[in-house]
N, C-alpha and C positions, 0 to 999 in steps of 0.2 A: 515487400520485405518480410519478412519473417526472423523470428531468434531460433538459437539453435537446434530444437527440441520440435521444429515446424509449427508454430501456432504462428501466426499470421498478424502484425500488429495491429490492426482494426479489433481482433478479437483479444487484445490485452488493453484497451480502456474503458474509462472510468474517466469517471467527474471525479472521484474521488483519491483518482492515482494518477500520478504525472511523468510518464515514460522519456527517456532522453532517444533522441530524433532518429538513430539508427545503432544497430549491432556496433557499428565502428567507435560510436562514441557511449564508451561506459561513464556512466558520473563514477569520482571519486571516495562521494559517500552519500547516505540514503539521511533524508528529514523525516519528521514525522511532525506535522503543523496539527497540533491539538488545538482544542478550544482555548487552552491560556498557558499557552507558550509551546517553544519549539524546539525539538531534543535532534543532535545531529548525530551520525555515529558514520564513520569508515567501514566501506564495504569490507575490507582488507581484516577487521574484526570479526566480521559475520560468522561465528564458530559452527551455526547450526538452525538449520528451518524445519518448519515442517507444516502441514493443516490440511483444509479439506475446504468443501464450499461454503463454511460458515467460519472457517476462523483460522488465524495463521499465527502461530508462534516463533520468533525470530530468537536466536541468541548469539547475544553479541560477549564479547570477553569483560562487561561490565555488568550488562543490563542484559533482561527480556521486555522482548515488547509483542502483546499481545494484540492482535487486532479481529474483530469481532464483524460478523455482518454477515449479509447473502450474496452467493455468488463469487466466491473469491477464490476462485482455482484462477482466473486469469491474474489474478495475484500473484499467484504460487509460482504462474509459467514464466511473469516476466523477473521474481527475483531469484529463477533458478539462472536465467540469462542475464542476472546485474545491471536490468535496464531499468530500474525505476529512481528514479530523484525524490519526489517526494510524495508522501503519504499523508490523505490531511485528512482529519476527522471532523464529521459535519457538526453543523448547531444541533442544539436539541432539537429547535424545531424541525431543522433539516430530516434528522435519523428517527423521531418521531413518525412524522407525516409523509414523507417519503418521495419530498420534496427536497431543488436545488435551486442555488439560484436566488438572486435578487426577486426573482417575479414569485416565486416559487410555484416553478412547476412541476407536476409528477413527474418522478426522477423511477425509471423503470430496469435500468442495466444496474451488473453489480455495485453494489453499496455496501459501505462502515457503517457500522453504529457505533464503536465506539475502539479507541485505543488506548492499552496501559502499559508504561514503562516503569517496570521494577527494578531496582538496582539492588547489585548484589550484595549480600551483606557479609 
């Protein structure tokens, strides 16, 4: 399967990002699971993206939410396709050491280090 732009879904994950199961089924709205606490918003708000392989800027009609790391054009490809549920940003330790996981083992494909939600004022 692939989205519509032909990336291939193998080549849009991440431990870090959690894709819904095919093109037919878009989530309703995107999470973003920080380390202390979790911000929902509607895709249906989504006004504007945009980034590169270190960081994506999202805006929504309330908020930006900035997400930071290596590797994140499959980011890019799977919210220009509205396939992503949710977004979770690792522990310190995790985004430090570049480790995932319980065990924590070296985590080598795209990675966060970190995400920020600003609302607008």
């Amino acid at each position: 399967m692939s989205v519509s732009n032909g990336t291939t879904d193998s080549a849009l994950v991440s431990e870090d990002w959690q894709l819904a199961p095919d093109e037919q089924h878009r989530p309703l709205s995107l999470l973003f699971q920080l380390r202390r606490g979790v911000h929902g918003f509607p895709w249906i708000r989504l006004v504007h993206f945009e980034g590169d392989n270190n960081i994506v800027t999202m805006d929504f009609a309330s908020h930006t939410v900035t997400v930071t790391g290596q590797g994140l054009a499959p980011l890019l490809a799977a919210i220009a396709g509205q396939r992503v549920i949710r977004v979770i940003e690792p522990s310190q330790h995790e985004a430090q050491f570049g480790v995932r996981g319980p065990g924590g083992t070296q985590y080598t494909g795209p990675s966060i280090q970190s995400i920020t939600i600003k609302k607008f004022e």
